[in-house]
C-alpha positions as CSV (number, residue, x, y, z in Angstrom):
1,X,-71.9,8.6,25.7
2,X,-72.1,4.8,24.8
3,X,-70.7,5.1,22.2
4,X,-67.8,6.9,23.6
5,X,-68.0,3.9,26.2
6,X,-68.1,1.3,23.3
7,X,-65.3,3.0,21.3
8,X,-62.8,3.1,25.1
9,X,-63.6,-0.8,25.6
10,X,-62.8,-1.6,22.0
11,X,-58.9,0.1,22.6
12,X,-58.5,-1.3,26.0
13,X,-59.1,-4.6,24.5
14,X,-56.5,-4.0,21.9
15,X,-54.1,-2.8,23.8
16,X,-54.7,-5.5,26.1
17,X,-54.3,-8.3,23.2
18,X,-51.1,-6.5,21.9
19,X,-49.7,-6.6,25.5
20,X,-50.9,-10.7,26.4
21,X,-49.5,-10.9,22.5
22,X,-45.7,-9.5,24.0
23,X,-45.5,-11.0,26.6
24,X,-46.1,-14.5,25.0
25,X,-43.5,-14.3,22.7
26,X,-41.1,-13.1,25.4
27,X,-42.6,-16.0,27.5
28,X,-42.2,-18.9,24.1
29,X,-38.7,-17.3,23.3
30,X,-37.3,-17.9,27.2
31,X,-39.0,-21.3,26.5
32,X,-37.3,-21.9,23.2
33,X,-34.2,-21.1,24.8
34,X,-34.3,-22.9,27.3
35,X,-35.5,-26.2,25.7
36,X,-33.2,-26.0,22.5
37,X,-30.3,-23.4,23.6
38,X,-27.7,-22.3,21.1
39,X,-24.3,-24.8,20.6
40,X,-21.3,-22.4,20.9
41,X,-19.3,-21.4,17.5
42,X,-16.4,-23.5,17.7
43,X,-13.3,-22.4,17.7
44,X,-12.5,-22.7,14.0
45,X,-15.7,-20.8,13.3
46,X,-14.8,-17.9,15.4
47,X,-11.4,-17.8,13.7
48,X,-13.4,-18.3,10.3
49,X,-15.6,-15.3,11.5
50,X,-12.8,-12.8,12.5
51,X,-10.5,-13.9,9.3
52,X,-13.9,-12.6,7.2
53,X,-13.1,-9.6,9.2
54,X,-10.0,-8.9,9.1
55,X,-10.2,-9.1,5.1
56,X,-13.3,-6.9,5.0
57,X,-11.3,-4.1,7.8
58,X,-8.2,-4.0,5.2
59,X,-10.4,-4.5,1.6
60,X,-13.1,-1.6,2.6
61,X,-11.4,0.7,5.3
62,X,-8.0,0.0,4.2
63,X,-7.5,-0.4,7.9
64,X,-4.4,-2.6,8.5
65,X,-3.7,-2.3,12.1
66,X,-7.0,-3.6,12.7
67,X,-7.0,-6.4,9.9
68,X,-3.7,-7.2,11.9
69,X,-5.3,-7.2,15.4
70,X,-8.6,-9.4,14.0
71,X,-5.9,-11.9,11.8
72,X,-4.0,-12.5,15.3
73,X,-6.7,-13.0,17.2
74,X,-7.9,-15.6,15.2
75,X,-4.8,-17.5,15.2
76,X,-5.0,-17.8,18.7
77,X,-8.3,-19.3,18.1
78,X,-7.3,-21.7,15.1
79,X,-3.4,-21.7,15.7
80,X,-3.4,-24.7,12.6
81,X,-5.1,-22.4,10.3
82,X,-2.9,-22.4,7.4
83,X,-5.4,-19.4,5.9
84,X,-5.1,-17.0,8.5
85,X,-1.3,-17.7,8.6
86,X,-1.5,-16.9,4.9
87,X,-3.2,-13.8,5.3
88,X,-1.2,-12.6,8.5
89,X,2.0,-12.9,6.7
90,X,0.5,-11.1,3.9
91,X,-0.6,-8.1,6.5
92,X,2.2,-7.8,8.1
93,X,4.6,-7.9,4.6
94,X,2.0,-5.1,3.1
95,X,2.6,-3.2,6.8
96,X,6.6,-3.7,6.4
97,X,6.4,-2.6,2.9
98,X,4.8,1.1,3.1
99,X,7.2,1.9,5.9
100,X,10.0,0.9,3.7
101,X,8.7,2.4,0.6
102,X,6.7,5.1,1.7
103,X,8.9,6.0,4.7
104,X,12.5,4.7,4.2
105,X,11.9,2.7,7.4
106,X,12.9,-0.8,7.9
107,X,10.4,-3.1,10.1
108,X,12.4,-6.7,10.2
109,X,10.3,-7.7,13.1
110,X,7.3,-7.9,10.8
111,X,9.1,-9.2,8.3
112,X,10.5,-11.9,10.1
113,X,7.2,-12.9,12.0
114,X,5.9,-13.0,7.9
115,X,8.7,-15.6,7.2
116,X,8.3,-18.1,10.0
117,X,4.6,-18.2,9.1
118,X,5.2,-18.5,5.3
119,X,7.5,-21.5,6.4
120,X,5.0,-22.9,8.9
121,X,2.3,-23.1,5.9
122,X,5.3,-24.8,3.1
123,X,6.2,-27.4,6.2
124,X,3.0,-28.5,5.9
125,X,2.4,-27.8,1.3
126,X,5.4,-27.9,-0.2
127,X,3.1,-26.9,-3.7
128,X,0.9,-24.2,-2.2
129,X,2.3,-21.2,-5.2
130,X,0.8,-18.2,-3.3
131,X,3.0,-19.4,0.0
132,X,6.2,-19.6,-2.5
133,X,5.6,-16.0,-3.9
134,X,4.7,-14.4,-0.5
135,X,8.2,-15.9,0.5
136,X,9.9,-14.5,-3.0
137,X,8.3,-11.2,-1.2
138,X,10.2,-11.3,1.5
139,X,13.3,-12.2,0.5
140,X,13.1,-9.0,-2.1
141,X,12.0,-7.3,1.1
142,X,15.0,-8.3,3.1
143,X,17.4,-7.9,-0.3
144,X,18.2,-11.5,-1.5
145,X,17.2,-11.0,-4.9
146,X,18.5,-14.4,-5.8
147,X,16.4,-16.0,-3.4
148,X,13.6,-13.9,-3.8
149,X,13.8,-14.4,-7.8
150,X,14.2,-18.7,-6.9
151,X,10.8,-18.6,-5.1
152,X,8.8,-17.1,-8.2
153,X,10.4,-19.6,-10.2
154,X,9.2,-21.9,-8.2
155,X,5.9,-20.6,-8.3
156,X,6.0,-20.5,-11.3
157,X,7.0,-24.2,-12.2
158,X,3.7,-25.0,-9.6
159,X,1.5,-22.7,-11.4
160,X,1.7,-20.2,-14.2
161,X,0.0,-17.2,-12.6
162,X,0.0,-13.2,-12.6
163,X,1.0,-13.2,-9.3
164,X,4.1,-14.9,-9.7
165,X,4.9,-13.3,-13.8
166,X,4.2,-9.9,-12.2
167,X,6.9,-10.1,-9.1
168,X,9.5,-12.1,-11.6
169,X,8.9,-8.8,-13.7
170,X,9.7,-6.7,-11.1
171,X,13.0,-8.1,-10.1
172,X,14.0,-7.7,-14.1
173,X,13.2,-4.1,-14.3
174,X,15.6,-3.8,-10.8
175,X,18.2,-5.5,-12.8
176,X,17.6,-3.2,-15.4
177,X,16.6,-6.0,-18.0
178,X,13.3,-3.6,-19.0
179,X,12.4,-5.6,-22.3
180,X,12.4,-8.9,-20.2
181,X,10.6,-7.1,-17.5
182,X,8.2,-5.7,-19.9
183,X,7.5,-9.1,-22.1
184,X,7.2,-10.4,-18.2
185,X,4.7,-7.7,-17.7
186,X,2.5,-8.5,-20.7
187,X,2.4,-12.3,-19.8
188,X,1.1,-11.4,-16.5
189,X,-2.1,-9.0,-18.2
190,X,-2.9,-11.9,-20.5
191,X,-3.6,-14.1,-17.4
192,X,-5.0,-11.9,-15.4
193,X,-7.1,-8.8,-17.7
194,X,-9.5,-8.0,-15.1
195,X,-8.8,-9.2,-11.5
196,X,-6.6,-8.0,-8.2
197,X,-3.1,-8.0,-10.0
198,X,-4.3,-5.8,-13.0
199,X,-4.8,-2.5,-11.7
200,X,-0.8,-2.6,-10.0
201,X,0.3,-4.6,-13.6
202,X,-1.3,-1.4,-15.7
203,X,0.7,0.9,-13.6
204,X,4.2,-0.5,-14.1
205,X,3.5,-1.0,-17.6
206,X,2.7,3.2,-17.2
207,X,5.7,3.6,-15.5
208,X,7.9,1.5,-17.8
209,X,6.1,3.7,-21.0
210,X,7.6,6.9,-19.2
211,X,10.9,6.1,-17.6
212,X,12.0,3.9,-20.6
213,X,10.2,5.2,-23.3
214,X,9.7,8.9,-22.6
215,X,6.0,7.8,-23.6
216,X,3.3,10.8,-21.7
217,X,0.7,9.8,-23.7
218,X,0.7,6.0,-22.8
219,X,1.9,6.8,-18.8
220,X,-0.8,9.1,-18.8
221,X,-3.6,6.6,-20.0
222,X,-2.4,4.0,-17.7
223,X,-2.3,5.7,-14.7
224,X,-5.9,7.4,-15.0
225,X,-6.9,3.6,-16.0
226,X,-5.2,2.5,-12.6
227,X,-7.9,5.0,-10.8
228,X,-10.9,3.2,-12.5
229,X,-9.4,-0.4,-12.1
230,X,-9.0,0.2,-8.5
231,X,-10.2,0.8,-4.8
232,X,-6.7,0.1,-3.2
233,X,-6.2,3.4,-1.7
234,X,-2.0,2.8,-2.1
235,X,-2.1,1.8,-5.4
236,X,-4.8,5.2,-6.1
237,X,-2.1,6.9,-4.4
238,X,0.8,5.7,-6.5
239,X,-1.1,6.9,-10.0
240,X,-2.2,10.2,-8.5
241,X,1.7,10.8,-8.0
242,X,2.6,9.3,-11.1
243,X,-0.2,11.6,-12.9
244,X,1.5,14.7,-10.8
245,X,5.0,14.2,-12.1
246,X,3.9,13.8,-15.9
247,X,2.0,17.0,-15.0
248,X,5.1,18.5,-13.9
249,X,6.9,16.9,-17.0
250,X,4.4,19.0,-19.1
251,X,4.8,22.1,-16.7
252,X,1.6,22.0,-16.0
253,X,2.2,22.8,-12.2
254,X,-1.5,23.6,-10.9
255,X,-2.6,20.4,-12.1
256,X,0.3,18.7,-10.3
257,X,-0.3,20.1,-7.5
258,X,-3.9,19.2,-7.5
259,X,-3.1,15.4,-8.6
260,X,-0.2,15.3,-5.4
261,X,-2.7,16.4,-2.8
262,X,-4.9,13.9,-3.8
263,X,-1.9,11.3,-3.0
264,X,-1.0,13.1,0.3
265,X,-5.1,12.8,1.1
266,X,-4.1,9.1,1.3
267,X,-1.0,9.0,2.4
268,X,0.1,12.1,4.3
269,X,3.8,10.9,5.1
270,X,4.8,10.0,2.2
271,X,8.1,11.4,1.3
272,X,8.1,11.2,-2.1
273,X,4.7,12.7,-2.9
274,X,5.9,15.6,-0.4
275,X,8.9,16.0,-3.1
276,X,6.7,16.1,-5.9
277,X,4.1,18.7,-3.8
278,X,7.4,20.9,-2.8
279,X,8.4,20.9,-6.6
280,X,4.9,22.4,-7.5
281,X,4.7,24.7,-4.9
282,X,8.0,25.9,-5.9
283,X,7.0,26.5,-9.9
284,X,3.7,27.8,-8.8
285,X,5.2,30.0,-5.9
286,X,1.7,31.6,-4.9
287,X,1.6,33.9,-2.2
288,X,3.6,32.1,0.2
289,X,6.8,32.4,-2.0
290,X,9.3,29.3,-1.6
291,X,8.2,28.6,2.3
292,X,6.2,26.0,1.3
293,X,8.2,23.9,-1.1
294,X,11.5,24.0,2.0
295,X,8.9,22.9,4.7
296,X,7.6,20.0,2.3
297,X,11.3,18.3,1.7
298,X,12.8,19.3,5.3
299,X,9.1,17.0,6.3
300,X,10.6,14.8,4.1
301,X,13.6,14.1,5.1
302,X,12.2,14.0,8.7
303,X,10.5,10.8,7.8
304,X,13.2,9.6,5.6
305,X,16.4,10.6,7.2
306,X,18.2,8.9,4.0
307,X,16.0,10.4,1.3
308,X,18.9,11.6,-1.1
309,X,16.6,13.9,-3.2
310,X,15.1,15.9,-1.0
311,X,18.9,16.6,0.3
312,X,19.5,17.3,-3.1
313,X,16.4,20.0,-4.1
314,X,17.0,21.7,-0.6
315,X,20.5,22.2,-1.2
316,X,20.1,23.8,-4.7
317,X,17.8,26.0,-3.3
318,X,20.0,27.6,-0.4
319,X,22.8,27.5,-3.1
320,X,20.2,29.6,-5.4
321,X,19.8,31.7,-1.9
322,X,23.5,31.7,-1.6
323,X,23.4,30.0,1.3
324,X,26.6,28.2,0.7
325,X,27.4,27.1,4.0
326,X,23.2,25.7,4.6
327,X,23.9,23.8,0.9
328,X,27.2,22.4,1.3
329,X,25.7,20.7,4.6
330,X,22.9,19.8,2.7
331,X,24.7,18.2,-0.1
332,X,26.9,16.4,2.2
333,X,24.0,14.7,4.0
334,X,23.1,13.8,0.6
335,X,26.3,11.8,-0.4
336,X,26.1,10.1,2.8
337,X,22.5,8.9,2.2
338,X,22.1,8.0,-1.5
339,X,24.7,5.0,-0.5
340,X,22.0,3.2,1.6
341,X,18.8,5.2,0.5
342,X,16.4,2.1,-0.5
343,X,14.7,3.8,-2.8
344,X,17.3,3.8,-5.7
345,X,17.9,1.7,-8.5
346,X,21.6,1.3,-9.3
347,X,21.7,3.7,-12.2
348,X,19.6,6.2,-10.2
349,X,22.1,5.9,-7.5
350,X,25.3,6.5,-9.7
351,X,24.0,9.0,-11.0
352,X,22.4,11.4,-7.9
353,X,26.3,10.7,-6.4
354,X,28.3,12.2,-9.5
355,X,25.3,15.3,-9.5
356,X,25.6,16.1,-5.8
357,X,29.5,15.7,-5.7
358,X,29.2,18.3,-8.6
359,X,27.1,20.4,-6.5
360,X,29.5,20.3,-3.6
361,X,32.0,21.5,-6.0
362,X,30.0,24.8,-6.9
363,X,29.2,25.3,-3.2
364,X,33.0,25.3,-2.2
């Protein structure tokens, strides 16, 4: 019994010197705020602190809305913040870009907000090379290739970088100058072999290899190299649909179809990969018969009311279907849209006309 006694005493004290031990440090931390309380982040630090997190939203959770939302409200907080300026413009160009590209939709309220920042930051550094490209950006955005193709010069006269090589590049290839483009290309790997322009550089030289060359083997190696080199979920996106149309190249249609659902995992409404997935489902046919491949382009052109292929596919079908009347609307629509469909290089565009007016011809 005393030692039951003696063992009760010995955890009451314990307890009791764990609780007098809480309620110290409780009682010194209320003292230690009180005698030496915390200064305030200033204002440039908060705007520091949500600029962090606005990079780390759109880098890791490829969130941009939010990386726009953070990147404003730290403008507000450092409206002289040349940085966040930077980066805003930057968000709101990427945001403009993937409804043009991916959508066919034209945002020139972002775009314009993007310019009048890039202008606010060379007001103040005439020589800052990133501000000059982002500007080249928007003017290819906005279709002033001369302009756009002035600022990368000018970049480029600042400071030789991959950045700058890589965007010059681009404008070449649009202009159908593909050995310049491609030379333009390489210059821009040299500088930059490992780094946040190579994974996006390896896939235009994969697209060059195909479109130009007719080269599988070499589009095919660059594109699964463009999965490794990256965690961009738009650029993992792009080689997934470039690896389902050499699949489809090869008539190896399963496979397609596997590599385009991938790309639709990232990017559900995009109308090009829904062209590709229609394609597939079309060759493949499955249970579903044809069903599937007519709902994936008539999504299409929903999202992209001037999207002159999918016009195209679904008219040759209902012309297959003798449909006449369904395909001669169809390849009507078409005409009308491959005038302004953004999507289309020059060639590409004379072309798809002199096809679907021939199509019209067979449908009437």
């Amino acid at each position: 019994m005393e030692k039951l006694n003696q063992k009760t005493i010995l955890i009451v004290v314990i307890f009791t010197i764990i609780a007098i031990g809480l309620v110290w440090l409780n009682f010194s931390e209320r003292i230690k705020i009180i005698l030496f309380p915390e200064k305030p982040l200033s204002q440039e630090q908060v705007a520091k602190n949500l600029l962090e997190e606005a990079k780390k939203a759109r880098k890791e959770k490829n969130d941009i809305n939010k990386a726009r939302g953070l990147l404003n409200e730290a403008l507000s907080e450092d409206p002289l913040n040349n940085e966040i300026k930077y980066f805003l413009a930057v968000n709101l160009l990427e945001e403009a870009s993937l409804k043009r590209n991916y959508e066919g939709k034209a945002d020139t309220v972002s775009i314009n907000r993007a310019e009048s920042l890039v202008n606010d930051i060379l007001a103040v550094d005439q020589s800052y090379a990133p501000a000059r490209v982002l500007l080249g950006n928007i003017y290819e955005n906005k279709g002033d290739y001369q302009k756009a193709l002035e600022e990368y010069e000018k970049a480029l006269a600042i400071k030789k970088s991959a950045s700058a090589l890589f965007y010059k590049a681009r404008l070449k290839e649009l202009d159908g100058k593909y050995k310049e483009a491609e030379d333009l290309y390489n210059q821009a790997l040299e500088i930059e072999p490992t780094g946040s322009k190579t994974a996006i550089i390896v896939l235009k030289l994969s697209q060059m290899a195909w479109l130009n060359q007719n080269n599988t083997f070499v589009a095919e190696t660059g594109a699964k190299r463009v999965l490794e080199l990256t965690d961009d979920f738009y650029l993992k996106a792009e080689a997934y649909h470039m690896l389902a149309n050499l699949a489809l190249a090869q008539n190896k249609n399963e496979l397609a179809l596997e590599y385009i659902n991938k790309a639709l995992e990232i990017y559900p409404n995009w109308s090009r990969a829904l062209l590709v997935r229609g394609e597939a489902e079309l060759r493949t046919m499955r249970l579903l018969g044809i069903q599937p491949a007519l709902d994936d382009w008539q999504k299409a052109i929903e999202i992209d009311p001037n999207f002159t292929l999918a016009y195209k596919r679904l008219g040759e079908v209902n012309l297959g279907l003798r449909k006449v009347k369904e395909a001669e609307k169809l390849f009507n629509q078409g005409l009308k849209a491959v005038k302004i469909d953004p999507t289309l290089r020059e060639p590409e565009r004379e072309f798809l006309e002199k096809e679907l007016v021939g199509l019209l011809r067979q449908a009437k």
